[in-house]
C-alpha positions in Angstrom: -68.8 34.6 36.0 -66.2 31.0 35.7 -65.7 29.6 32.8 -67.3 26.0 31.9 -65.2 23.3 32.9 -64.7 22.5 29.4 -63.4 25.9 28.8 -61.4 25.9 31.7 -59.1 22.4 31.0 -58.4 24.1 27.5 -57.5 27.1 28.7 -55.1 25.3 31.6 -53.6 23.2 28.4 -53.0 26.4 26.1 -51.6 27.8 29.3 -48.8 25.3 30.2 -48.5 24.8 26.1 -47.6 28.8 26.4 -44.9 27.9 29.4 -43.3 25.6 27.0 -43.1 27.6 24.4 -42.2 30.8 26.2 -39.2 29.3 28.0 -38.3 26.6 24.6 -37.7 30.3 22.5 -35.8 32.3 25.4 -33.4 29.1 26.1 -32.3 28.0 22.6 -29.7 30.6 22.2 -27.1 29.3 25.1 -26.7 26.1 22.6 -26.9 27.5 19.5 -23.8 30.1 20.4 -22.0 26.7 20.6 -22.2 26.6 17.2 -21.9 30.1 16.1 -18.5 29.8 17.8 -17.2 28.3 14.7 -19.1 29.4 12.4 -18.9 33.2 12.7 -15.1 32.8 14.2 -16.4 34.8 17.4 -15.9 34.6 21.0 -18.3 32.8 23.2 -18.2 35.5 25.6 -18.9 37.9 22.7 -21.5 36.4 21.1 -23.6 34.9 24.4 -24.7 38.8 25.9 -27.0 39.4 22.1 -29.4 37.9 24.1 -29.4 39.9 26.9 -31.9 42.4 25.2 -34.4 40.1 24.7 -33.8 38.6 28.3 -34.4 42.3 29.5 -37.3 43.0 27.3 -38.8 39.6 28.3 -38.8 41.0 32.0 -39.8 44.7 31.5 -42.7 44.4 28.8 -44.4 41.7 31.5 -46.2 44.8 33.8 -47.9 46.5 30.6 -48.9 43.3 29.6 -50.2 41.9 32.9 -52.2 45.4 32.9 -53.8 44.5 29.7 -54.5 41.2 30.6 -56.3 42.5 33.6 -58.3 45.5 31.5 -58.6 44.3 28.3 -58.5 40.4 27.6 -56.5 37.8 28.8 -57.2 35.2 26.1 -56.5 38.0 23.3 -53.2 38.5 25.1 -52.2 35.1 25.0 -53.2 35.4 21.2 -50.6 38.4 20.4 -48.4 36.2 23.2 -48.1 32.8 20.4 -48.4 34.2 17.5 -46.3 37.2 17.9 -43.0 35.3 19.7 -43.6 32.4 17.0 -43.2 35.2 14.0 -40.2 37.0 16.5 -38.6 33.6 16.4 -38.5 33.1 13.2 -37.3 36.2 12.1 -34.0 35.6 14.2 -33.6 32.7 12.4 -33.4 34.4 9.2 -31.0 37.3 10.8 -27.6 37.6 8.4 -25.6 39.2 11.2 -25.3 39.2 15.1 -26.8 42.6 15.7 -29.7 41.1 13.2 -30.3 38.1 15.6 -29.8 40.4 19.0 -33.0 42.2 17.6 -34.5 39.1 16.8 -33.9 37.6 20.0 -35.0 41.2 21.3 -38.9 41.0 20.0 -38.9 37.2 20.8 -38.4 38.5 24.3 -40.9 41.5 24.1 -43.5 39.1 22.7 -42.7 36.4 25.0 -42.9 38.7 28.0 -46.9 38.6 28.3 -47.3 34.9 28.9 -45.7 34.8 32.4 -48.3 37.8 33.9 -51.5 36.4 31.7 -50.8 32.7 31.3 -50.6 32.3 35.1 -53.3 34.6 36.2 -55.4 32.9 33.9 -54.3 30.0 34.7 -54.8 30.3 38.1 -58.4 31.9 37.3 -59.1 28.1 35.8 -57.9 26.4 38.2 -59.3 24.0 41.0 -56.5 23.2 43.0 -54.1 26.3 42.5 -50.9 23.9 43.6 -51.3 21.3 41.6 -52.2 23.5 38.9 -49.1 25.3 39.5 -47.2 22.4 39.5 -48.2 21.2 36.2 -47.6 24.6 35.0 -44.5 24.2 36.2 -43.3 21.0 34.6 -44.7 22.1 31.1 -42.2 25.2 31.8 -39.2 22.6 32.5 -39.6 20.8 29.4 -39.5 23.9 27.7 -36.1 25.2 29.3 -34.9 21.2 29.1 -35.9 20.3 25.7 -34.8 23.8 24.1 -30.8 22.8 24.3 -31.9 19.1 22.9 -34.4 20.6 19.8 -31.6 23.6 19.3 -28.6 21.1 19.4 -30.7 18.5 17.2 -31.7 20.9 14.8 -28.4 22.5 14.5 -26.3 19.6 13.5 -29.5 18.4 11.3 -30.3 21.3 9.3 -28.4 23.9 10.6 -28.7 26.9 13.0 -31.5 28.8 11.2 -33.5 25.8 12.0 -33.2 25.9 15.7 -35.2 28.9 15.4 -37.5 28.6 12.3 -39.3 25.3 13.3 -40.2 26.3 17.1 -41.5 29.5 15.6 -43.7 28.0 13.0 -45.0 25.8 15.7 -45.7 28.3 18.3 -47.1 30.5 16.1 -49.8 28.1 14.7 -51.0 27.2 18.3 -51.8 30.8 18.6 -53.7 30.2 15.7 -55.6 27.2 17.2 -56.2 29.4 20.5 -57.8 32.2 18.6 -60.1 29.8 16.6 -61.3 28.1 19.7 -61.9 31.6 21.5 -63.5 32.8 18.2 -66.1 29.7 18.8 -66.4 30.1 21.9 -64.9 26.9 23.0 -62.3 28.9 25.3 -64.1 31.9 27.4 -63.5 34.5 29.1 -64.2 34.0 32.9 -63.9 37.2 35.3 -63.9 35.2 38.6 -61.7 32.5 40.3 -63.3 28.9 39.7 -62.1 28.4 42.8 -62.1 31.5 45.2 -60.5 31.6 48.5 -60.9 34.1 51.2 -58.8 37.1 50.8 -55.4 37.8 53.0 -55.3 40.2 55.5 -53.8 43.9 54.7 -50.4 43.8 57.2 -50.1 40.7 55.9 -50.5 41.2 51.9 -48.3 44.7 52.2 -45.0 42.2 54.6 -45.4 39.3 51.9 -45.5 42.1 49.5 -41.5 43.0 50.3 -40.2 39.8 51.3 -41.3 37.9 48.0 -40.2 41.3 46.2 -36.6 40.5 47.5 -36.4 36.5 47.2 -37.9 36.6 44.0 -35.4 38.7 42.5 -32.4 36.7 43.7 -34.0 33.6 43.1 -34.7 34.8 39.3 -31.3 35.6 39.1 -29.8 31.8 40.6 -32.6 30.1 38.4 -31.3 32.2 35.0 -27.4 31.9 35.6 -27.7 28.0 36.4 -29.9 27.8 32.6 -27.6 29.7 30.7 -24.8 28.3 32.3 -25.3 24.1 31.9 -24.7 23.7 28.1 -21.2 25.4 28.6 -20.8 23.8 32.0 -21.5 20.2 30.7 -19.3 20.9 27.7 -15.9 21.6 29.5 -16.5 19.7 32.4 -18.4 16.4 31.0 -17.8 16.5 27.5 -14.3 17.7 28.0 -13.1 15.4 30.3 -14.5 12.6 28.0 -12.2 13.8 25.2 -15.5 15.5 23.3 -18.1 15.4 21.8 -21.2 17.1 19.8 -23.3 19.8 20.3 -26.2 17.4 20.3 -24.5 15.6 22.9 -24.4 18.5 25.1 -28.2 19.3 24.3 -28.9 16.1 25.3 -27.4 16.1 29.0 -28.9 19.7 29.3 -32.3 17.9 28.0 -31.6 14.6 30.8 -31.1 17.1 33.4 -34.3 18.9 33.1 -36.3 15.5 32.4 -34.9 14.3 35.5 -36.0 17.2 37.6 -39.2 18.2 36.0 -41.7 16.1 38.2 -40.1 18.2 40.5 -42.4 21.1 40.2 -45.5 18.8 40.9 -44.2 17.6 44.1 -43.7 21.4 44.8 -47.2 21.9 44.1 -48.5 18.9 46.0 -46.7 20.5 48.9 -48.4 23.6 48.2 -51.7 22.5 48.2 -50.9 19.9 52.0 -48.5 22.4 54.2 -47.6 25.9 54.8 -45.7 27.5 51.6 -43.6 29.6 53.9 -42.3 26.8 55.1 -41.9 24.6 51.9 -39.9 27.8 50.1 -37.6 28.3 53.1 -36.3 25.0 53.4 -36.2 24.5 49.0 -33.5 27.4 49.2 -31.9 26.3 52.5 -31.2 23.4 51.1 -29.9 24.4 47.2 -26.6 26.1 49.1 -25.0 22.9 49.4 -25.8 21.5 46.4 -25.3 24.3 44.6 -21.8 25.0 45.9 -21.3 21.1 45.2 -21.7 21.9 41.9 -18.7 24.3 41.9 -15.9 21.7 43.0 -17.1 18.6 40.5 -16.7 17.2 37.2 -17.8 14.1 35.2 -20.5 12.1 36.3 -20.3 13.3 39.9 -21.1 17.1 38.5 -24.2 16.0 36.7 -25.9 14.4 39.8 -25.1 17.2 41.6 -26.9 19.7 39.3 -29.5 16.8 39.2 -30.2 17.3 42.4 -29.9 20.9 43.1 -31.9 21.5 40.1 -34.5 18.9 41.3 -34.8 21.7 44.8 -35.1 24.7 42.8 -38.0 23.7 40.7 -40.1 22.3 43.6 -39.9 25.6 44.8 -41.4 27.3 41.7 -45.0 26.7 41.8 -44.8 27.2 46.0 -43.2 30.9 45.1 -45.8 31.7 42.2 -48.6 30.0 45.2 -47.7 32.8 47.4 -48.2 35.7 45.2 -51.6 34.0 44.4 -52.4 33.6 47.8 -51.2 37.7 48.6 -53.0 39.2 45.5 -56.5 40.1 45.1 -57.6 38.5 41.8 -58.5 41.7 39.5 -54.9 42.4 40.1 -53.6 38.8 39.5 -52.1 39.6 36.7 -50.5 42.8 36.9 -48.8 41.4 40.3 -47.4 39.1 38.4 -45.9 41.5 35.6 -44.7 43.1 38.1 -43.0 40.1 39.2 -42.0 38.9 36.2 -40.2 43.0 35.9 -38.5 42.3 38.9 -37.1 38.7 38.3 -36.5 38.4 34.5 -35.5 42.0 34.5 -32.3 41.3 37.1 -32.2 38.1 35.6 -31.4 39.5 32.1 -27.7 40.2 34.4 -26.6 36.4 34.3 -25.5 36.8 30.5 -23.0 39.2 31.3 -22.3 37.2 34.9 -21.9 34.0 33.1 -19.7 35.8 29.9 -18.0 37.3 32.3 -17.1 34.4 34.7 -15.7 32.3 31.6 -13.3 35.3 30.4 -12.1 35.9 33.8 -11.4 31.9 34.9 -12.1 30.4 31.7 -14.7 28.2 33.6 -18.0 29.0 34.4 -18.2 26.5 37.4 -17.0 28.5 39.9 -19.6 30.6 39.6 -22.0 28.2 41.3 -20.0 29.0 44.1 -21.6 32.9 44.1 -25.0 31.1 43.5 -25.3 29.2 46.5 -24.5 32.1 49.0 -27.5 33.9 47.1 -29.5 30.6 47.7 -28.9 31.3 51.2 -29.9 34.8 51.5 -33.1 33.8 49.8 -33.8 30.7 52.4 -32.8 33.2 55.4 -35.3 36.5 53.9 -38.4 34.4 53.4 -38.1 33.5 57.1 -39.5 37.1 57.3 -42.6 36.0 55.5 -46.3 36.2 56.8 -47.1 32.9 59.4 -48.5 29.6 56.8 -51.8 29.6 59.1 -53.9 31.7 56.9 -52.3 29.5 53.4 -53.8 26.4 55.7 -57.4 27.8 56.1 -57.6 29.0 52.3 -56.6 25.5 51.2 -58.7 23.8 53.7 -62.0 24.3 51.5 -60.2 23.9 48.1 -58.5 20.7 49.1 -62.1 19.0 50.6 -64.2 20.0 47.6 -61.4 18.4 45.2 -61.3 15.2 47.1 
């Protein structure tokens, strides 16, 4: 059985609502550390790796919760998902110490680690055109990481840290309030079939896309996570620096321009997805981040910030085209466990840029040159998907979704 369509455009909004949130929580701590610089008289590279916990837990609790959301309920996961990270969140900002807020930070991430298996197997249960779907997904995901340095740096300077946390909480919590009310009425169901199925992969190919995407995704995780954690310190030395300073908020803000300038990205990505082979789309997307990437290393001022406009504007086109392959290569009453196990893989290895990034600025005292390291992996990740299964069989599945939309 689908859901209604009425139930299926709420669950898509509670969905990308969910990708805010869940990537709005995990980001604010890069910008808040700005200010805990001072006001705890500790080391940036010190204090940044307390949130490596919750960055790991985020990754590794995502299989067990994909496996629930396949066996038991996906809309009672995504429940547990907002109210449980909203209540996480808050506690960190009521922590007194930093091994307080690392444990904080730590069941933020453990809470926050079902939405990316559930959210998107749900959401791509509800969904019509899977690209486009993806796309938005996706773009609800970039204000999240983009606004979280703009509401933490806002908050910070207008309240004070605890705030950066506290208020996000409160709010993410009450939406999983909202969801459970709906599902309660039965305004939100709970379909078991695709609303709109395509013809299943072949085995050779499902097991080859299997070990490819198992390999990009992982580096690609890990380039997407250092460049994240890395902009509000980036943008501080290297464009509010060479400016002669400025705020917190200030750096929130150009964190916050670069992800509103590259967010529509993801729905071109998706378009793409829906039109022409994904193979083809993801190769080129990572192909083409090396340059820009290893621009990014060499610049400052104005010219830096275009430069991680644009390679930032690559990377999330090729989001929803990467999470459109593991749809396509996954049967559907394993949707979401594939993606745990993803979600293991990616955020998992990902969890590593803290230490990369800490590491980079107590070596050089710059994180820049550590875009350097990123584009070679952008590289490796173009040249591997090369290796994935021929875009023919993406064509004839999207053939019949793409006519019955139009």
């Amino acid at each position: 059985m689908s859901a209604s369509p009425s139930s299926a455009r709420l669950s898509l909004a509670f969905s990308n609502l969910g990708h805010s949130y869940a990537h709005l929580v995990m980001m604010l701590w890069p910008t808040v550390v700005l200010v805990l610089e001072k006001e705890w008289g500790r080391g940036y590279a010190e204090l940044l790796p307390l949130a490596m916990a919750g960055q790991v837990l985020f990754g590794a609790g995502a299989l067990p919760a994909g496996w629930l959301g396949d066996r038991w309920s996906a809309t009672g996961m995504m429940v547990v998902f907002f109210v449980g990270t909203g209540l996480a969140t808050i506690a960190t900002g009521c922590a007194q110490t930093p091994w307080q807020v690392a444990g904080g930070m730590a069941l933020t991430g453990l809470f926050g680690s079902i939405y990316h298996p559930v959210g998107m197997a749900w959401l791509v249960r509800n969904a019509v055109n899977r690209g486009r779907a993806l796309g938005l997904n996706g773009l609800f995901g970039s204000i999240g990481i983009g606004s979280a340095a703009l509401v933490a740096g806002g908050l910070c300077d207008l309240i004070g840290w605890r705030a950066a946390f506290i208020v996000p909480g409160a709010l993410c919590a009450a939406t999983g309030l909202a969801l459970w009310w709906f599902a309660r009425t039965g305004m939100v169901e709970a379909p078991v079939t695709d609303l709109a199925p395509q013809p299943a992969a072949e085995r050779h190919d499902v097991v080859r896309a299997f070990w490819v995407l198992s390999l990009t995704m992982v580096a690609a995780g890990l380039i997407n996570q250092a460049v994240t954690i890395a902009l509000p310190k980036l943008f501080e030395m290297r464009v509010i620096g060479a400016a002669g300073g400025g705020s917190t908020a200030t750096v929130g803000a150009l964190v916050a321009m670069v992800y509103g300038c590259t967010a529509l990205a993801q729905m071109v990505g998706g378009h793409l997805a829906d039109r022409f082979a994904m193979k083809q789309i993801y190769v080129l997307s990572y192909l083409l981040q090396m340059p820009l990437l290893a621009l990014v290393a060499g610049l400052s001022g104005v010219p830096l910030v275009g430069a991680v406009i644009a390679a930032m504007a690559v990377q999330v086109a090729a989001t929803p085209v990467e999470n459109g392959l593991l749809a396509r290569y996954t049967p559907g009453r394993w949707r979401a466990t594939a993606y745990g196990a993803k979600f293991v893989l990616t955020i998992t290895i990902s969890a590593l840029s803290f230490p990369l990034v800490a590491g980079a600025y107590a070596r050089v005292g710059d994180v820049g040159l550590l875009f350097g390291v990123l584009a070679g992996l952008a590289l490796a990740v173009g040249l591997v998907g090369l290796l994935l299964p021929s875009g023919r069989a993406e064509r004839a599945a999207a053939g019949p979704v793409a006519a019955s939309a139009g």
